[in-house]
C-alpha positions as CSV (number, residue, x, y, z in Angstrom):
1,X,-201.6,-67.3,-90.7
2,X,-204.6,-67.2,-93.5
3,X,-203.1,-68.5,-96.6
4,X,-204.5,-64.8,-98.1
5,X,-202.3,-63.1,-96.2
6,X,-199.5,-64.3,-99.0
7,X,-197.9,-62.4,-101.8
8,X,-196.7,-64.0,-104.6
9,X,-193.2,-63.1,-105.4
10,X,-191.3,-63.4,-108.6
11,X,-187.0,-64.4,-109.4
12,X,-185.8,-64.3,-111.6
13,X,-181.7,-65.6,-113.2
14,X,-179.9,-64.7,-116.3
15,X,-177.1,-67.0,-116.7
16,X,-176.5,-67.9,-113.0
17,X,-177.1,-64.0,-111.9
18,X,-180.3,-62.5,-110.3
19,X,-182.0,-60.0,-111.9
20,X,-183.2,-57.1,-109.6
21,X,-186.7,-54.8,-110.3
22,X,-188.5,-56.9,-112.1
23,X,-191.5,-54.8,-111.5
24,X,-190.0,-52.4,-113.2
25,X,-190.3,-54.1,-116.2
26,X,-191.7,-57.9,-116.3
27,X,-195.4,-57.4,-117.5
28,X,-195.7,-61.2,-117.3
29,X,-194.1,-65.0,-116.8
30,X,-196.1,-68.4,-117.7
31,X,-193.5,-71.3,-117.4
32,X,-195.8,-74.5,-118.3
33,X,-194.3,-77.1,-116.6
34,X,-194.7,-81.1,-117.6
35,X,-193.5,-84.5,-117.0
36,X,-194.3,-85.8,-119.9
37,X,-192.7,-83.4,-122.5
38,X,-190.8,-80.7,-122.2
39,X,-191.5,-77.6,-119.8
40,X,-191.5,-74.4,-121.4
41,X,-191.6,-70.7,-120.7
42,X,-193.3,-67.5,-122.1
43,X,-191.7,-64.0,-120.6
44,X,-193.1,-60.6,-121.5
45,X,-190.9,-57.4,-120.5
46,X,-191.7,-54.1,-121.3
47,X,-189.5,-52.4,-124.1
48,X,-190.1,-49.2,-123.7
49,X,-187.2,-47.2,-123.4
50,X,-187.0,-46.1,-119.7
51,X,-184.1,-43.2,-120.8
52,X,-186.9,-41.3,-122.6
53,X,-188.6,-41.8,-125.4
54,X,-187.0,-39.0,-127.4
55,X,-184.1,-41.3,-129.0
56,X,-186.1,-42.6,-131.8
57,X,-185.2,-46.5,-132.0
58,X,-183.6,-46.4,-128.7
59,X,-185.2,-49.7,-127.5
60,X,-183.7,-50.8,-124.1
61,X,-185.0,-54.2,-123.7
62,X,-182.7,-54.9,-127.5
63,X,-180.1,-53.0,-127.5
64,X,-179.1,-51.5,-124.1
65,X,-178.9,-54.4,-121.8
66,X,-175.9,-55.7,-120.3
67,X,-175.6,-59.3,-117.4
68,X,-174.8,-56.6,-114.5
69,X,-177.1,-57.7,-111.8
70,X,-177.9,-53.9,-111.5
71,X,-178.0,-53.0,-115.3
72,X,-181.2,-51.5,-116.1
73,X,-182.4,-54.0,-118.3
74,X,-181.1,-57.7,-118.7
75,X,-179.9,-58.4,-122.0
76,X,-181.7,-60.9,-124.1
77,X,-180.7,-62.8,-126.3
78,X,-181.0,-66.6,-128.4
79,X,-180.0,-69.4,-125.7
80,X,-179.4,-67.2,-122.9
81,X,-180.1,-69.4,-120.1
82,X,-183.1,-67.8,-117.7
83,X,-184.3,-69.7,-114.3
84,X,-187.4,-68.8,-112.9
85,X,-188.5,-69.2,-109.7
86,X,-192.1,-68.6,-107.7
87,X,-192.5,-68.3,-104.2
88,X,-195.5,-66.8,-101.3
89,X,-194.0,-64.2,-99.2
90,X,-196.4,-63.8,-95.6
91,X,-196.6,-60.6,-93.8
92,X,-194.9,-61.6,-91.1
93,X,-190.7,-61.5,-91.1
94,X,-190.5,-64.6,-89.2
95,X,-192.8,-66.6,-91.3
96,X,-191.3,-69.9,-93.0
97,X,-190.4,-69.0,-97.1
98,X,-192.4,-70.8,-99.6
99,X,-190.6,-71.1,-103.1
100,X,-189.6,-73.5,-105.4
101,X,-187.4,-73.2,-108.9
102,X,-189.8,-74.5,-111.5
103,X,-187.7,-73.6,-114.7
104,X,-184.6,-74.1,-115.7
105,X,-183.7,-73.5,-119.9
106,X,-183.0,-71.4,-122.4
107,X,-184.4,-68.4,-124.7
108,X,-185.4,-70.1,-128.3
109,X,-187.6,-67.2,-129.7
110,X,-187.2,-63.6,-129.5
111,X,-190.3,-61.9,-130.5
112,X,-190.5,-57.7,-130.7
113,X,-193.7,-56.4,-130.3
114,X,-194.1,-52.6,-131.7
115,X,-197.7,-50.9,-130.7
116,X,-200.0,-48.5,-132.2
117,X,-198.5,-46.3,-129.4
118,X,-195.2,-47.3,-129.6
119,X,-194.6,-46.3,-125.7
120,X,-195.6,-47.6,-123.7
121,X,-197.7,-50.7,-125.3
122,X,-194.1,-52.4,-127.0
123,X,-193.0,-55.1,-125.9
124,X,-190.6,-58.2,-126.2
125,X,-192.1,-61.6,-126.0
126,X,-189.3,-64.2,-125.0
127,X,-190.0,-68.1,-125.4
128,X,-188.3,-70.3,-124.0
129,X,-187.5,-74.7,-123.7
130,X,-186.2,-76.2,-120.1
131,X,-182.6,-77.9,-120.4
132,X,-183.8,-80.2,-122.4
133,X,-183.0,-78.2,-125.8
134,X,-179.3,-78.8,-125.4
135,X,-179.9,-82.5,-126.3
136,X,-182.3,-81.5,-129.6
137,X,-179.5,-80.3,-131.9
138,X,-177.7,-82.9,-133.7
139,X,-179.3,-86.4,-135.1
140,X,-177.0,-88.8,-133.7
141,X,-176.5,-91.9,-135.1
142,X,-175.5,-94.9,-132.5
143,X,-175.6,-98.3,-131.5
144,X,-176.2,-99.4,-128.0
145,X,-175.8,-102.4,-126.5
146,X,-175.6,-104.7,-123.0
147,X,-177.2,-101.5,-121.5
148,X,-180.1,-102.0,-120.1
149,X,-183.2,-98.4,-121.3
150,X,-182.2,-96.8,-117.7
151,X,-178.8,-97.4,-118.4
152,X,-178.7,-95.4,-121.2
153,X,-180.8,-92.7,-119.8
154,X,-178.6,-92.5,-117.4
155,X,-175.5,-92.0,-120.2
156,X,-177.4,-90.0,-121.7
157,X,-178.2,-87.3,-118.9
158,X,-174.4,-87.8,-117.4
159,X,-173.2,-86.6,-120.8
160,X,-175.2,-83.5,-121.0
161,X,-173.8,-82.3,-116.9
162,X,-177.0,-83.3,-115.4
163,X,-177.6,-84.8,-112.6
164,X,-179.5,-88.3,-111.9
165,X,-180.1,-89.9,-108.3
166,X,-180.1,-93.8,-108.9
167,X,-182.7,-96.4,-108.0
168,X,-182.7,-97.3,-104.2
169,X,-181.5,-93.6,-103.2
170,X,-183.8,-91.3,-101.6
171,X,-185.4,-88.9,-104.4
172,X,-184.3,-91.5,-106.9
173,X,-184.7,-90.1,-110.3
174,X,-183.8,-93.2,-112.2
175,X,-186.0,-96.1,-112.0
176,X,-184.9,-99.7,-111.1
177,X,-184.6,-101.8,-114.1
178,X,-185.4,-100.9,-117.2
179,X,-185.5,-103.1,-120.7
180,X,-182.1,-105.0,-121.0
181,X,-181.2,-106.7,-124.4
182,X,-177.5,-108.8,-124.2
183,X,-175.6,-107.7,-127.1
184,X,-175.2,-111.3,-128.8
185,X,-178.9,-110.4,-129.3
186,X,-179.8,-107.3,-129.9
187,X,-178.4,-104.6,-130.9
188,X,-180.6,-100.6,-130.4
189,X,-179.9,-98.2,-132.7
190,X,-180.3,-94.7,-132.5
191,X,-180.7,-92.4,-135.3
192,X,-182.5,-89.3,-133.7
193,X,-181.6,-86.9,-131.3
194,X,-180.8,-87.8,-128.0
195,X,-183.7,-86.0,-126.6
196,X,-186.1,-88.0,-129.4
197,X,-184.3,-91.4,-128.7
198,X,-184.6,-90.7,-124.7
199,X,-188.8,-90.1,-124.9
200,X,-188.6,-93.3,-127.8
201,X,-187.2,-95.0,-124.9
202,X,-189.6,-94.0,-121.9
203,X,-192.5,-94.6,-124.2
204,X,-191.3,-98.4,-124.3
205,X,-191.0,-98.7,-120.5
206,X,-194.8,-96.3,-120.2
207,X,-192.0,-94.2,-118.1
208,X,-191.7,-90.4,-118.0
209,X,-188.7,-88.8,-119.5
210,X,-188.0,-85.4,-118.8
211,X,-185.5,-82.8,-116.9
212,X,-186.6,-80.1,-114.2
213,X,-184.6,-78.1,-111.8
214,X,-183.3,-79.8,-108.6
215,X,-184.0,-78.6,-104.9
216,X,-180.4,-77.6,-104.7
217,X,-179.4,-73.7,-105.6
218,X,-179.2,-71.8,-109.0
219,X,-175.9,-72.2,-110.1
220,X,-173.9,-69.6,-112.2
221,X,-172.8,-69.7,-115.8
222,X,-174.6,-70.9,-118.9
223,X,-174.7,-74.1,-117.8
224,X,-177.4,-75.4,-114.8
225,X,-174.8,-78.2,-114.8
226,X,-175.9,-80.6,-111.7
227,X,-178.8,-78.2,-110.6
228,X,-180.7,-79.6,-113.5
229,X,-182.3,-83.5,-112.9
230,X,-182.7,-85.8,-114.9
231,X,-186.2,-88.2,-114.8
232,X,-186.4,-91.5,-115.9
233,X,-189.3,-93.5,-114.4
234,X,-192.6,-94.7,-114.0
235,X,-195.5,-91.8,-113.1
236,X,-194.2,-91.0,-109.3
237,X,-197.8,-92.0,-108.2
238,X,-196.2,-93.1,-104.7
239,X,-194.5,-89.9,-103.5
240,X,-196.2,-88.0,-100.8
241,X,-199.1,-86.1,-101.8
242,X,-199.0,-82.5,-102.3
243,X,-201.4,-80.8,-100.2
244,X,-205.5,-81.0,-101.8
245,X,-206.5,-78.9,-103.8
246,X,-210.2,-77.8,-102.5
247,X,-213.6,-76.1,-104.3
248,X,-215.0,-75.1,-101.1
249,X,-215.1,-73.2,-98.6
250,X,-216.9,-71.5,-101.9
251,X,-215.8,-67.8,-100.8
252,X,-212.1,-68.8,-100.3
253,X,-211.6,-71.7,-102.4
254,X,-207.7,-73.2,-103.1
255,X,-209.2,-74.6,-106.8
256,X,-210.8,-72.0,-108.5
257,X,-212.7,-73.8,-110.8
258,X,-212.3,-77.8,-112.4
259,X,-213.6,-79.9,-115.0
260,X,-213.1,-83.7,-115.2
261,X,-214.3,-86.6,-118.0
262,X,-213.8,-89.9,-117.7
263,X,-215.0,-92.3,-120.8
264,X,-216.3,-95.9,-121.2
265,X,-214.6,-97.3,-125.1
266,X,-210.8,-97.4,-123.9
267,X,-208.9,-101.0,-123.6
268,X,-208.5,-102.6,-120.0
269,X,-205.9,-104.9,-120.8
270,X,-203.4,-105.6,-123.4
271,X,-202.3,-108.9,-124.9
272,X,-198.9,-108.9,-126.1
273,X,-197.4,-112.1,-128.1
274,X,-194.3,-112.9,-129.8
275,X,-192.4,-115.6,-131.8
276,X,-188.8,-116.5,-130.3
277,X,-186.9,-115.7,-133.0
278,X,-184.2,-118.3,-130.6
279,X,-186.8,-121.1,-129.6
280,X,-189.6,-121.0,-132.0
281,X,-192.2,-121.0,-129.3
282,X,-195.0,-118.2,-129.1
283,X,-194.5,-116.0,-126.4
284,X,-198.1,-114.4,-125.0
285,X,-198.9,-112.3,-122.4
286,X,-202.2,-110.2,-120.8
287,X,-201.3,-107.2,-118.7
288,X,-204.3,-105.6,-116.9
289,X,-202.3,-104.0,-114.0
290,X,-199.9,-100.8,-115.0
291,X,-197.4,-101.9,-112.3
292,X,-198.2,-99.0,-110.0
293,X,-201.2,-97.7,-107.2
294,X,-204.5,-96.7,-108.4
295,X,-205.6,-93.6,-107.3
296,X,-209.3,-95.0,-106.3
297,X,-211.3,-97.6,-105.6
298,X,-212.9,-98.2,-108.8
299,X,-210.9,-98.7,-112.2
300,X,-212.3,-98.4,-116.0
301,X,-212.1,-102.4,-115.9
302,X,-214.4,-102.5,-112.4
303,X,-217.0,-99.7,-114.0
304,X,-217.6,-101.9,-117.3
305,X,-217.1,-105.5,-115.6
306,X,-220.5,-104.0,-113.7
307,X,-222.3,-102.7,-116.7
308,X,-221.0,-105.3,-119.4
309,X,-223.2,-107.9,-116.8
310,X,-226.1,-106.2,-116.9
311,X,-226.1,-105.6,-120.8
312,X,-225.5,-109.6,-120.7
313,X,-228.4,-110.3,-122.9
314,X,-227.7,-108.4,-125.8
315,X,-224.4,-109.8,-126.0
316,X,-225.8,-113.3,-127.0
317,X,-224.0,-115.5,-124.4
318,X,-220.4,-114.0,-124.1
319,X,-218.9,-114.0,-120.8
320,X,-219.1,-110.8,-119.0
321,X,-215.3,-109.7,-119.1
322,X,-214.1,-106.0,-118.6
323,X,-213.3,-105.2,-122.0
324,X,-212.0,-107.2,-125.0
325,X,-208.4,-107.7,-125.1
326,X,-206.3,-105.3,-127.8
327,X,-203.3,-106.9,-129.6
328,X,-200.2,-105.1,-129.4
329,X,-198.4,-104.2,-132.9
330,X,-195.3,-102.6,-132.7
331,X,-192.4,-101.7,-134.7
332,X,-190.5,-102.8,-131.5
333,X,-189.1,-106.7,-131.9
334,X,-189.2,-108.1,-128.5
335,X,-186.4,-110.6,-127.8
336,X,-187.3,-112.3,-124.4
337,X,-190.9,-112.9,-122.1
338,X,-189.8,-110.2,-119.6
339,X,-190.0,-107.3,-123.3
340,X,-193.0,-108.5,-124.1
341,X,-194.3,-107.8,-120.9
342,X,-192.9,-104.5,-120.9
343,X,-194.3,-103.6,-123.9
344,X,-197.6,-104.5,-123.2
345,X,-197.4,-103.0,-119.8
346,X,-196.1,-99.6,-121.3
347,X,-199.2,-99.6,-123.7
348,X,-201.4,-100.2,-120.9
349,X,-199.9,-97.3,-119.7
350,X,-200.7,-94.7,-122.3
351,X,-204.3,-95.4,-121.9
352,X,-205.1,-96.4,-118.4
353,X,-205.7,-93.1,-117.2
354,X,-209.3,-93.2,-116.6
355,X,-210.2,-89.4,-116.0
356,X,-208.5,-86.5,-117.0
357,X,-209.3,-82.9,-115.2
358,X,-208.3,-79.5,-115.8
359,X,-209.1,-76.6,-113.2
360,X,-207.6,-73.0,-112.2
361,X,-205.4,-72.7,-108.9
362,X,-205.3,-69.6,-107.1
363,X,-201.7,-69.9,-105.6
364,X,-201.8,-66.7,-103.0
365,X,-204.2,-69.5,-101.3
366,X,-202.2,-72.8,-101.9
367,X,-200.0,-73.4,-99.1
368,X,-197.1,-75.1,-101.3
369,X,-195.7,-74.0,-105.1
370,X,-197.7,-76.7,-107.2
371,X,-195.6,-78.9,-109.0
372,X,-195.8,-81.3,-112.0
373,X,-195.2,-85.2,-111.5
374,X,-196.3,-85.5,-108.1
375,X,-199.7,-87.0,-106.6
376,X,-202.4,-84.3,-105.7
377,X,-205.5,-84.4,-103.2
378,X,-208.6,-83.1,-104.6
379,X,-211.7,-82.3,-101.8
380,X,-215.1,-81.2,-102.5
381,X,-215.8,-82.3,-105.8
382,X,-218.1,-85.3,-104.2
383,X,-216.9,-89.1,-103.9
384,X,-216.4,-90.0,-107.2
385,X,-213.7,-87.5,-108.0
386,X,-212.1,-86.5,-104.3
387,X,-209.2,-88.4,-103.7
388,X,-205.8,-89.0,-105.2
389,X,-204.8,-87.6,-108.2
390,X,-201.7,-87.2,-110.7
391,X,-200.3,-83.9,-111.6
392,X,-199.2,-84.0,-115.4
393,X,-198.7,-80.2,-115.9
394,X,-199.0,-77.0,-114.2
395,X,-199.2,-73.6,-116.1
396,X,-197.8,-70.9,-113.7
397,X,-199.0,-67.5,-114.7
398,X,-198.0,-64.7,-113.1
399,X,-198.5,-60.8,-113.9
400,X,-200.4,-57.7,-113.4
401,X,-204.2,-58.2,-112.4
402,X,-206.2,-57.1,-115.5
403,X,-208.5,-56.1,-112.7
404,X,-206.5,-54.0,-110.8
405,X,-203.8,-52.6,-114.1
406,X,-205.6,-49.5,-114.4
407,X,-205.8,-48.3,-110.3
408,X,-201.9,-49.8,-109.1
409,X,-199.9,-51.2,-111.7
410,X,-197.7,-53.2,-109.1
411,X,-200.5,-55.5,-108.3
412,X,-199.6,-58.7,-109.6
413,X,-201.2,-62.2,-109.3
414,X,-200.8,-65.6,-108.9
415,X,-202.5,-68.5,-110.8
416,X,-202.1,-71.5,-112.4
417,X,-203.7,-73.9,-114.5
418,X,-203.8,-77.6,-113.7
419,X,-204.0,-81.0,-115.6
420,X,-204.8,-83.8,-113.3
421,X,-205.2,-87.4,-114.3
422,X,-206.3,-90.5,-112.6
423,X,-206.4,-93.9,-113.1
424,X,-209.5,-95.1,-110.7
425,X,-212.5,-93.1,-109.4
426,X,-213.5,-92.9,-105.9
427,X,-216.8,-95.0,-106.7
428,X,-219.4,-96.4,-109.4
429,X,-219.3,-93.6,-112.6
């Protein structure tokens, strides 16, 4: 079956319950979805009344909605919880159903729109934040201790109803590890929110922090309860890769369009160093590895070890290294060889992504639902940039084809927008 024969198909919950028509009266759904802040959503519905437009004020979409799974017209409101769901339906009944659940939240910001018109070109623009939200509404003030960062993640998340898969399970969501501090000494304090103290804490490992609906079903209530995960980890650079994205053939290309930059003046190692607050003695440490696969054969540290030779000369006699080394200063007081480490290693982190790329997907073509924080394929952008890359966020965008609105209104398409980034190119840059 030619991926084209696909149609993309839309699903949408309120609270737990399916919502039926949308056609009728989404206009248009981007959910961006990240791994390393929260995912958010942006829903347009039509709110023109659909009883006639006769009953001056009458506006459906705010005041005539009810949670019935055949009402009319949901009713939407602050923090009702909305999961959204995208899938490619083939023409053929016995095909295999491609979908996946890529938000899971809550409405933050309701938004009337009132045209020149007033029917039909008002609408209600709806914003939502994933699950995340319910820990970003109370400063907490805290003291943790003998816990190692995962561990408290992993308190964290439990508290809130979601889920977590531990280290060592399959789909672990938790990773093994994690800074520890004994509580004779060190004691962490928390005066933020949780979800603040949570990405504190990732930034300190260089892990991700973030929560995204699980493979399981939509469960009802207001709650997503256990079908909400959350992730607590290094960039999942290791997982299987989703199938590669491709530029060519040019006439029925998966990857619309792409644009990558990579840069030279970025540290390739990081030198951490400490005085034992215990011992006295100066702990120092150089981290050049991030602790996980690149994604090519040739790193920011091999490209300027190359070219730093050759410009030999005009650095009167140093020795040829990759880059100079860059002190880490942080507010963070490191009490054993193992933090410092960790430390340095989540700086290198933050900055060892050697190329970034951004680039249009047209989904009717893409055999999977694109997700965030997974490895990606890329083909036919030549050898430097095909190869493995790292999915940090995918902008789904689906809605009525501006090019087709005006002949068949129930044309909708497909796309998203991609942000790859990769820590190694495929040769020499």
């Amino acid at each position: 079956m030619s991926p084209a024969q696909r149609r993309p198909v839309l699903r949408l919950w309120l609270d737990g319950v399916p919502l039926e028509k949308l056609g009728d009266w989404v206009l248009q759904v981007e959910v961006e979805e990240r791994c390393d802040e929260a995912s958010s959503l942006r829903l347009s519905v039509d709110l023109s009344p659909i009883h006639g437009s006769d009953a001056a004020g009458d506006w459906d979409a705010l005041e005539r909605g009810s949670f019935a799974a055949d009402a009319a017209v949901p009713d939407f409101g602050l923090l009702r919880r909305v999961t959204v769901q995208f899938g490619l339906e083939s023409d053929d009944p016995d095909g295999p159903e491609i979908s996946s659940t890529v938000f899971d939240g809550y409405l933050t910001a309701v938004e009337p729109v009132f045209g020149e018109a007033r029917v039909p070109d008002s609408r209600l623009e709806l914003t939502g934040v994933d699950a995340s939200c319910l820990m970003h509404f109370e400063t907490v003030t805290r003291t943790w201790s003998d816990l190692t960062d995962v561990q408290i993640a992993r308190e964290i998340f439990t508290r809130y109803g979601f889920a977590v898969v531990d280290a060592g399970k399959p789909g672990a969501t938790l990773e093994d590890g994690g800074l520890d501090r004994p509580g004779a000494r060190a004691v962490l304090v928390q005066r933020a929110t949780d979800a603040e103290f949570l990405r504190m804490l990732a930034r300190r490992n260089g892990f991700e922090a973030y929560v995204a609906p699980g493979p399981g079903p939509v469960t009802a209530g207001p709650h997503p309860a256990g079908s909400v995960v959350g992730h607590f980890h290094s960039p999942a650079v290791a997982l299987p890769e989703q199938p590669a994205l491709a530029l060519f053939p040019r006439d029925a290309p998966t990857l619309a369009s792409f644009r990558a930059r990579y840069d030279s003046h970025q540290p390739t190692r990081i030198m951490g160093w400490h005085i034992d607050e215990q011992t006295r003695l100066l702990q120092r440490v150089t981290v050049s590895d991030p602790g996980y696969r690149r994604m090519g054969s040739h790193s920011r540290a091999d490209v300027l070890a190359t070219r730093l030779a050759a410009i030999q000369p005009v650095r009167h006699g140093t020795s040829p290294t990759p880059m100079e080394s860059v002190d880490v200063q942080t507010s963070d007081v490191p009490h054993s060889a193992a933090e410092v480490t960790a430390l340095a290693r989540a700086e290198l982190r933050l900055i060892d992504w050697f190329a970034a790329g951004t680039g249009t997907v047209l989904c009717e073509r893409y055999p999977v639902i694109l997700r965030a924080g997974r490895p990606i394929g890329l083909t036919g952008a030549g050898h430097l940039l095909d190869g493995s890359w790292y999915v940090r966020a995918v902008r789904h965008r689906w809605g009525v084809d501006p090019d087709e609105a005006t002949v068949e209104q129930s044309i909708r398409r497909y796309e998203a927008d991609v942000t790859l980034v990769r820590n190694a190119l495929g040769g020499a840059g």
